[in-house]
C-alpha positions in Angstrom: -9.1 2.8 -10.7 -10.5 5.7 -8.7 -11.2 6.2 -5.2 -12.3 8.5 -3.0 -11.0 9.9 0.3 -13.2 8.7 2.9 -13.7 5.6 1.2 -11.5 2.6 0.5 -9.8 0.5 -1.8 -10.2 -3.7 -1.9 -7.5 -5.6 -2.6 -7.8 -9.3 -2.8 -4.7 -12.1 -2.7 -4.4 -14.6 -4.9 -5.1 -18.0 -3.9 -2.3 -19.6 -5.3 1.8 -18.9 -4.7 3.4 -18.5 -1.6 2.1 -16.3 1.9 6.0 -17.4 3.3 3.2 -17.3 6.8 2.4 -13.9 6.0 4.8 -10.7 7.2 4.2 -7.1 6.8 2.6 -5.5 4.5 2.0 -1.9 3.7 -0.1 0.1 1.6 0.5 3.4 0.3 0.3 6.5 -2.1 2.6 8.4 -3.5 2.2 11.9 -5.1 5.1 12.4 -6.5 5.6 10.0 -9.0 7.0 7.4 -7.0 9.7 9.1 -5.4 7.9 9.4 -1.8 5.2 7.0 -0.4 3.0 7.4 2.5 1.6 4.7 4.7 -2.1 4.8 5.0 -2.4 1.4 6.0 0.0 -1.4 7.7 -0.2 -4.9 8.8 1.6 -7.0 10.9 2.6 -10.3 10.8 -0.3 -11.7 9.2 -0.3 -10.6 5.6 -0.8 -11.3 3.3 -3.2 -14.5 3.7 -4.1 -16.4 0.5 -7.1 -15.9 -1.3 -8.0 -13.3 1.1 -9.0 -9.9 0.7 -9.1 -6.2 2.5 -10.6 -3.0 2.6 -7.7 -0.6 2.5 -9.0 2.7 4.2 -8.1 5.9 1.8 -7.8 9.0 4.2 -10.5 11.3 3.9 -7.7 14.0 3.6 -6.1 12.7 0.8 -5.7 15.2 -1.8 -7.2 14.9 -5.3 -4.9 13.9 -7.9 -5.5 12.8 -11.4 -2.5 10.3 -11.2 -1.5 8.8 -8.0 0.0 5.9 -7.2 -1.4 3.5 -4.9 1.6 0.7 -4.0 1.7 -2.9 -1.6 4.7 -3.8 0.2 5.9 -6.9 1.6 8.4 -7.9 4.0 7.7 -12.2 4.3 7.6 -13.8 7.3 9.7 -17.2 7.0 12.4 -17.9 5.1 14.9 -15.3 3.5 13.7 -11.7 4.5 12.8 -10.7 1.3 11.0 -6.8 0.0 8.5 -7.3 -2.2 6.5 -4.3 -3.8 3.5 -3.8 -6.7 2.0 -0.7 -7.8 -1.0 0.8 -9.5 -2.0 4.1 -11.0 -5.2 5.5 -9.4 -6.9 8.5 -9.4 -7.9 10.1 -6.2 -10.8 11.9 -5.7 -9.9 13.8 -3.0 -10.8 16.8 -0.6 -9.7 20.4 -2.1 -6.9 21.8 -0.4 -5.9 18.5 1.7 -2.5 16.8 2.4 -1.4 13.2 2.8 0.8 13.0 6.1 2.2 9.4 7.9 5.0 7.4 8.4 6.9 6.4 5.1 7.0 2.9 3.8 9.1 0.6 5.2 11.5 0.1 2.8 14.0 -3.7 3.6 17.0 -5.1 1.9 17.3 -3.0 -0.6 20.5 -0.9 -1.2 20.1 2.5 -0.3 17.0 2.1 1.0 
């Protein structure tokens, strides 16, 4: 997929599984090949929802990058606290000379993390 800064990316939830009443989600890229990721879009406590879907805003800083990866995390809401994560390559259409900054990912029970 490509996207652009400024713009966004939709993500949609599948409508079958198990939302464990939503949690915490986060989206973000990395530029690095996966060995940093930034934040550009977090949720509380109500994601993710099944069947539903979002517009996840792409910073209209982001940099271009032929290969990028764009990632969902997920910290659950009830029963064992558990880290899930899934990624995609994307590439960004970005603005010339621009830089990512935020918080990093939340990163939850996993070692070293």
């Amino acid at each position: 997929a490509t996207y652009k800064a400024g713009g966004s990316a939709s993500v949609k939830f599948s409508s079958t599984g198990a939302a464990h009443n939503g949690g915490h989600c986060q989206f973000s890229l990395s530029y690095d090949k996966g060995k940093t990721f930034t934040a550009i879009h977090t949720i509380m406590n109500s994601c993710p929802t099944l069947g539903g879907s979002l517009s996840v805003p792409i910073p209209s800083n982001a940099p271009s990058a032929a290969m990028a990866i764009f990632a969902w995390t997920w910290v659950n809401k009830s029963g064992n606290r558990e880290f899930y994560m899934n990624c995609a390559d994307v590439k960004i259409e970005g603005k010339a000379g621009g830089s990512l900054s935020g918080p990093k990912i939340v990163i939850a029970n996993y070692p070293g993390g």
